[in-house]
C-alpha positions as CSV (number, residue, x, y, z in Angstrom):
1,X,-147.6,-70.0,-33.1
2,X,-144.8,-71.8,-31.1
3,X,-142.2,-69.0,-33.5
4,X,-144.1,-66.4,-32.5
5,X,-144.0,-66.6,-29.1
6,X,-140.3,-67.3,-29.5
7,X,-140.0,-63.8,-31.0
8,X,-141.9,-62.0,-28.6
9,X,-139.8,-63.6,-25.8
10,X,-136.3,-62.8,-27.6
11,X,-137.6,-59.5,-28.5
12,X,-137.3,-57.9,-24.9
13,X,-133.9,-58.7,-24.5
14,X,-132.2,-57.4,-27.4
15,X,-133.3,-54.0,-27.3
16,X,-132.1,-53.5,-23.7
17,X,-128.4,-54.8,-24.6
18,X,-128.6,-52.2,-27.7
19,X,-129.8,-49.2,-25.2
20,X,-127.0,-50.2,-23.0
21,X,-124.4,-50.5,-25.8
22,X,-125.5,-47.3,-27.7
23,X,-125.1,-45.6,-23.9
24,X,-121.5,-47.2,-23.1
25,X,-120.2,-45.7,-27.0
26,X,-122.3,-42.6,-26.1
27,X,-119.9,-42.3,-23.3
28,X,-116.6,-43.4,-25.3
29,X,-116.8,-41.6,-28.1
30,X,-117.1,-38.0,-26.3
31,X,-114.2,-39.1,-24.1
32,X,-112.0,-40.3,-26.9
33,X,-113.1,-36.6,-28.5
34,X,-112.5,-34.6,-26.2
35,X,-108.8,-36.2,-25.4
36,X,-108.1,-35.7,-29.2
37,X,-108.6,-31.8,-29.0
38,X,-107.1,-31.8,-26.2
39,X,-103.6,-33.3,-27.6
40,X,-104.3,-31.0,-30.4
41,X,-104.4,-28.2,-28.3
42,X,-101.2,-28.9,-26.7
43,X,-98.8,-27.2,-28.5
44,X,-94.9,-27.0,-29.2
45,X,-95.5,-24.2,-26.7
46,X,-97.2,-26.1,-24.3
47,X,-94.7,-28.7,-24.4
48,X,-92.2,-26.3,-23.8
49,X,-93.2,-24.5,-20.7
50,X,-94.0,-28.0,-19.1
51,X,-89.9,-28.8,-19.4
52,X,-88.9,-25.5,-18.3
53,X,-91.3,-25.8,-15.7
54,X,-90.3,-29.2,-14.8
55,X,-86.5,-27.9,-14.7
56,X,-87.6,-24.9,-12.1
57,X,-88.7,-27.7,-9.6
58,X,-85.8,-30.1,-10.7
59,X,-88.0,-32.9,-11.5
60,X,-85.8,-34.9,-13.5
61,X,-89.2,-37.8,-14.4
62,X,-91.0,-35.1,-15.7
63,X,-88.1,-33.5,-17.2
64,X,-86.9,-36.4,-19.8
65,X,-90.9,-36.2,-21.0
66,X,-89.9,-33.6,-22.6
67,X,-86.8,-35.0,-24.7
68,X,-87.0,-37.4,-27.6
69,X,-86.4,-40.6,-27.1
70,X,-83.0,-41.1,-27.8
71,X,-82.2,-38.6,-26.2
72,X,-84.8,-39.5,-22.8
73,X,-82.9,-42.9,-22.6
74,X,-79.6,-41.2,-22.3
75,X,-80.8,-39.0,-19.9
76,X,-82.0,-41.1,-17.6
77,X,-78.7,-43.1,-17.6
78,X,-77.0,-39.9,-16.6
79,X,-75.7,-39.8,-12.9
80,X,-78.0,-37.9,-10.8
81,X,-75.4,-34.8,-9.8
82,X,-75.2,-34.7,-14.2
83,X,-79.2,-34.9,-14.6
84,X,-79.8,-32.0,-12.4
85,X,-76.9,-29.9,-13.5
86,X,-78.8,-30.3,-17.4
87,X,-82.0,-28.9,-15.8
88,X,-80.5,-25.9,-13.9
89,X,-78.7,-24.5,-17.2
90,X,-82.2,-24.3,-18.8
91,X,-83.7,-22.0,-15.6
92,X,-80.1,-20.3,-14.9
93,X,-80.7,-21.4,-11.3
94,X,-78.7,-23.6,-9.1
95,X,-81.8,-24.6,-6.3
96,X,-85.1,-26.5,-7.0
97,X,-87.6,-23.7,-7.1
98,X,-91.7,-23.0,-7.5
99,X,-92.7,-22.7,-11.6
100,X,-95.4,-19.8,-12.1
101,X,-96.9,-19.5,-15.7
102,X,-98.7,-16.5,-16.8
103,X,-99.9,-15.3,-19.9
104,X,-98.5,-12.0,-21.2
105,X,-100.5,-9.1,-22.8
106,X,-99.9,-10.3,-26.0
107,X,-101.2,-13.5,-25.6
108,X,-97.5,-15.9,-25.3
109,X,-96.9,-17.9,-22.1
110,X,-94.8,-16.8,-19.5
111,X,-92.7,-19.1,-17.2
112,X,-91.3,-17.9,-13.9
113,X,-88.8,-20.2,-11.8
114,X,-88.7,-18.7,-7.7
115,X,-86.2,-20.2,-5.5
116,X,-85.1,-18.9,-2.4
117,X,-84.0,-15.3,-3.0
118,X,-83.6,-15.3,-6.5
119,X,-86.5,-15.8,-9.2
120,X,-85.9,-15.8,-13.3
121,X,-88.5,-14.9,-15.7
122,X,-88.8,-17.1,-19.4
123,X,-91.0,-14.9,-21.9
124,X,-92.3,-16.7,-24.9
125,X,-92.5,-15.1,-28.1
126,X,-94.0,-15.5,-31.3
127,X,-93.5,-19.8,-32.5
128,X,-92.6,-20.3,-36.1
129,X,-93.9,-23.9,-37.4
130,X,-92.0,-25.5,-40.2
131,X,-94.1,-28.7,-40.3
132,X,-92.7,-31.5,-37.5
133,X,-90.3,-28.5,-36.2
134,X,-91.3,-25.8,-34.3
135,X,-89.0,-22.9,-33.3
136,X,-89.8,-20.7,-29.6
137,X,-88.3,-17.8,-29.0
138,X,-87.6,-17.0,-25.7
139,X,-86.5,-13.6,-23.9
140,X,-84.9,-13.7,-20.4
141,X,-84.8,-10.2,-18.1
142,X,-81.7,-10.0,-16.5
143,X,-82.0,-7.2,-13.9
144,X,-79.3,-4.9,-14.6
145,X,-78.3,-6.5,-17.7
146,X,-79.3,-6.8,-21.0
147,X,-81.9,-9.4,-22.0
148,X,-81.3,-12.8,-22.9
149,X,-82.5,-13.8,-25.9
150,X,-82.6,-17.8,-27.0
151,X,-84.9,-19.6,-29.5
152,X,-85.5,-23.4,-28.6
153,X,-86.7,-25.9,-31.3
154,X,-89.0,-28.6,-30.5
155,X,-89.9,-31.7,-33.1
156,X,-93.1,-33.7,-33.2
157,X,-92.6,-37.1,-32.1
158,X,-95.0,-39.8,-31.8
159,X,-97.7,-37.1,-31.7
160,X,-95.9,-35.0,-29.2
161,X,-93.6,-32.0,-28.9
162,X,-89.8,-32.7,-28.3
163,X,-87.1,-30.8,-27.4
164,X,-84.7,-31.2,-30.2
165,X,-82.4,-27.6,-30.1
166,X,-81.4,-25.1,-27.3
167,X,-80.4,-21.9,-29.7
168,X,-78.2,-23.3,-32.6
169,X,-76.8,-26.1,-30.4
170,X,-78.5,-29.5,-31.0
171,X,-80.1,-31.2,-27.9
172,X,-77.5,-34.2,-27.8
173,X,-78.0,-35.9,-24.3
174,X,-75.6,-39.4,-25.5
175,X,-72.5,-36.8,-26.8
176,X,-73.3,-34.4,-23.7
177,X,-72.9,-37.7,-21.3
178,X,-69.6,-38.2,-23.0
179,X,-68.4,-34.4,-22.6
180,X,-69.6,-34.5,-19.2
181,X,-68.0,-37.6,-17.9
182,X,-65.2,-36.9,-19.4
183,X,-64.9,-33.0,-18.0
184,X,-65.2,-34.9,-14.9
185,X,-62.6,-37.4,-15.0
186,X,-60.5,-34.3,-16.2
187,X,-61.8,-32.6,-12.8
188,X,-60.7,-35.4,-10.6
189,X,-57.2,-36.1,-11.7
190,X,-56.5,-32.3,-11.2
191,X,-58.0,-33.0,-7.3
192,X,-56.2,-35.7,-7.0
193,X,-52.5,-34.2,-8.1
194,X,-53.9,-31.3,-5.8
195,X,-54.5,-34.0,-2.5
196,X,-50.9,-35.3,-3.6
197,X,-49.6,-31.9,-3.5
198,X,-51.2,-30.9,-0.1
199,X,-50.1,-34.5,1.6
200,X,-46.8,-33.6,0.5
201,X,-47.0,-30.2,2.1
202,X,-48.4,-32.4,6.0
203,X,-45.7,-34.1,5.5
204,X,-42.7,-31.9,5.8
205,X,-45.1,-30.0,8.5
206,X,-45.4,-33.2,10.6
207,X,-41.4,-33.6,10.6
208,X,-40.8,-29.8,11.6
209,X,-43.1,-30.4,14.2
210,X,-42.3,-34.0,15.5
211,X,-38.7,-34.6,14.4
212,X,-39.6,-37.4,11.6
213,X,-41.9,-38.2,9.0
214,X,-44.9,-40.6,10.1
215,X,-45.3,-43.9,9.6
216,X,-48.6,-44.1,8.5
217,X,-51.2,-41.2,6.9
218,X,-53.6,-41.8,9.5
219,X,-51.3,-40.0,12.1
220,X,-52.1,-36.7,10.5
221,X,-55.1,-36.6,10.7
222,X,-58.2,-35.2,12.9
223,X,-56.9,-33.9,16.2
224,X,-58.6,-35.3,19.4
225,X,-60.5,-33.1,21.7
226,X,-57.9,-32.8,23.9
227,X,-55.4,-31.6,21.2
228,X,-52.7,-32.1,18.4
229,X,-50.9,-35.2,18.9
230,X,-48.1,-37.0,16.9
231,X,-50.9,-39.9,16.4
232,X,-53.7,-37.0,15.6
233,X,-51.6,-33.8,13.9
234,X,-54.8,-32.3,12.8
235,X,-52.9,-31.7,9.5
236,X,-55.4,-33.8,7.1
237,X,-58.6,-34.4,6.8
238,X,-60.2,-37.8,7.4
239,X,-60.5,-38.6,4.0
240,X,-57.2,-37.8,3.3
241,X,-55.4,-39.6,6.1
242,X,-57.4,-42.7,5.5
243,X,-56.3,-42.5,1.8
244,X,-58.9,-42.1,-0.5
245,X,-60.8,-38.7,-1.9
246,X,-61.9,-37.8,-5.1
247,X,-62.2,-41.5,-7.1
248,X,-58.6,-41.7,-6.2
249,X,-56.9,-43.8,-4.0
250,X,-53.5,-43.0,-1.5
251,X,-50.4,-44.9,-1.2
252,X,-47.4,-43.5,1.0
253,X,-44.2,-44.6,2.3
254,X,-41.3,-43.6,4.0
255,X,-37.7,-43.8,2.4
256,X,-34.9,-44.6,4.8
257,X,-31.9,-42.7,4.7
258,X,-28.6,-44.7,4.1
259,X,-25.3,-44.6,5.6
260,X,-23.8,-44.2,9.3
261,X,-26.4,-41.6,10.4
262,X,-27.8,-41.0,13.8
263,X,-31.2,-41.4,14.5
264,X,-31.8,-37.8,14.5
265,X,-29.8,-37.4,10.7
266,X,-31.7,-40.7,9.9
267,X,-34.9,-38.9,10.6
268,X,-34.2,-35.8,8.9
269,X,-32.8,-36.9,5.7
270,X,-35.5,-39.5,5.2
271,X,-38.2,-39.1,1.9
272,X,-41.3,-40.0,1.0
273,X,-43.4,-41.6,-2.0
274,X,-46.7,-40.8,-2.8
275,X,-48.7,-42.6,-5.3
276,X,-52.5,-41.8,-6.7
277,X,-54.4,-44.3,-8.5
278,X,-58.5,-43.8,-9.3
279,X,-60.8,-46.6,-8.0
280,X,-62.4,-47.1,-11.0
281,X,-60.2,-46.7,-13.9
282,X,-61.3,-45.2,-17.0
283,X,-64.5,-43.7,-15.0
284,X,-63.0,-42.0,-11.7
285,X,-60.0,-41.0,-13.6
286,X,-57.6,-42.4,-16.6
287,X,-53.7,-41.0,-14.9
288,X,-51.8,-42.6,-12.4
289,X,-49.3,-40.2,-10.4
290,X,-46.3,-39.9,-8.1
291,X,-45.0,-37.6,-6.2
292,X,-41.5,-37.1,-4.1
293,X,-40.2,-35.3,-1.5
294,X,-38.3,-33.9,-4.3
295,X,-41.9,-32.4,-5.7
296,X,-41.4,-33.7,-8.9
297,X,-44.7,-34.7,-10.1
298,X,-45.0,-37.6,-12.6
299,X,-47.6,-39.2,-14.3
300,X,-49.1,-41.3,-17.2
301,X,-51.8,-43.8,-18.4
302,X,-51.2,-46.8,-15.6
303,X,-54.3,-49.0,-16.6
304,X,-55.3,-48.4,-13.5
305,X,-51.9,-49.6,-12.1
306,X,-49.2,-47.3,-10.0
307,X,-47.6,-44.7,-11.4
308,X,-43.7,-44.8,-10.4
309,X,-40.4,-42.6,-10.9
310,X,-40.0,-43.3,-14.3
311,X,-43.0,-42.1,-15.7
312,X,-42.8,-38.7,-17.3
313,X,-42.9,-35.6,-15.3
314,X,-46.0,-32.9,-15.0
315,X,-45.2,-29.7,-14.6
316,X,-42.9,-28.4,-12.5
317,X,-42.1,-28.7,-8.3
């Protein structure tokens, strides 16, 4: 008797807990269905307009969702200037703009990028699946132009769609870094032999005007309100008479002239030097450089260090 009525009091309990288990799975399994067709359903296609659309509004977050993971990682190491430049080549547009997807008549997605007075259109065609690859071919109307035509490939990774090619060129993001920060350095050693150049050029402008050469860059810089002065020529910009632009760094000094001259010969047969070194070598720029009031250029691998007369020449005056 005594079991029995131990039964009959456990008994109510454990069918509630089952009804309330058997509802909570009821609810699970559904949920964990219904996410599985949907990352079924998302397609190399799928995965594709959501980068190009991400690249239209120049999110760079959404954007590297897109690459593998290799690739992802190097791209989010890239300066920011570098990872935005990577998203405009794949919209051809150079602002952030709205992405519009359609579907065309014959079914394939079409992504449209509208920035301020300019829009381009990305037409999908018909995907070819060669198991974990997936290839997109993709037409671009060029108004007055012919179309462009470019197929991108896409891998499955971890369960997703990658971008792994842009026409025959593979998707490289750690070699592209290197390319591009090299192009770069390239890009400011020739600004900084071009802010040697037009220094040089104040220069001999500031003793035509004043007589003599200053004594310091600063002099030639910004004029005051109230005009040109020999302590503000208006002859360089800010940057350039405090010394530095472009990763690069400014030296200058004035070359007395010897012999028994007077002050006004002394002042007109005095030189320069001007010396270039980057900030950060080996990242803002590799070349050190010097420059005359001969206008012989010279240059060469300092470490970082200044470049001086002996160091081979670059070109010609």
């Amino acid at each position: 008797m005594n079991h029995r009525k131990i039964a009959a009091t456990r008994r109510p309990t454990f069918w509630p807990a089952c009804a309330v288990l058997f509802f909570v799975l009821g609810g699970i399994f559904p949920a964990m269905e219904a996410r599985a067709q949907q990352q079924a359903q998302t397609g190399p296609e799928t995965a594709l307009s959501d980068a190009l659309a991400a690249a239209c509004k120049q999110d760079a977050a959404t954007f590297s969702n897109a690459l593998t993971a290799e690739n992802a990682t190097a791209y989010r190491a890239l300066p920011g200037p570098q990872r935005t430049a990577m998203m405009k080549r794949f919209v051809l547009l150079d602002d952030a703009g709205r992405a519009l997807l359609s579907t065309s008549t014959t079914g394939h997605i079409i992504v449209r990028c509208e920035s301020p007075g300019i829009a381009t259109e990305m037409r999908f065609g018909e995907t070819r699946l060669r198991e974990n690859l997936a290839f997109v071919p993709i037409e671009i109307p060029i108004p007055g132009l012919p179309s462009r035509a470019i197929t991108f490939g896409l891998v499955r990774e971890g369960g997703n769609w990658r971008l792994l090619s842009v026409g025959l060129i593979l998707l490289d993001v750690p070699a592209m870094a290197r390319q591009w920060a090299q192009a770069d350095m390239d890009a400011q050693e020739d600004n900084a032999i071009a802010n040697l150049r037009t220094v040089a050029t104040a220069l001999e402008a500031y003793r035509r005007a004043y007589g003599q050469l200053p004594d310091r860059l600063s002099r030639m810089g910004p004029a005051q309100p109230n005009g040109i002065s020999p302590d503000a020529a208006g002859l360089l910009d800010a940057d350039l008479a405090a010394g530095s632009r472009d990763g690069y760094t400014l030296a200058y000094r004035v070359v007395p002239a010897g012999g028994n001259l007077t002050d006004e010969e002394a002042s007109k047969a005095a030189t320069f030097v001007l010396t270039s070194s980057p900030n950060e070598y080996g990242k803002t720029g590799v070349r050190s450089f010097f420059l005359d009031s001969t206008g012989i250029l010279r240059g060469d691998d300092k470490k970082g260090g200044l470049a001086l007369s002996t160091d081979p020449t670059m070109g010609t005056p």
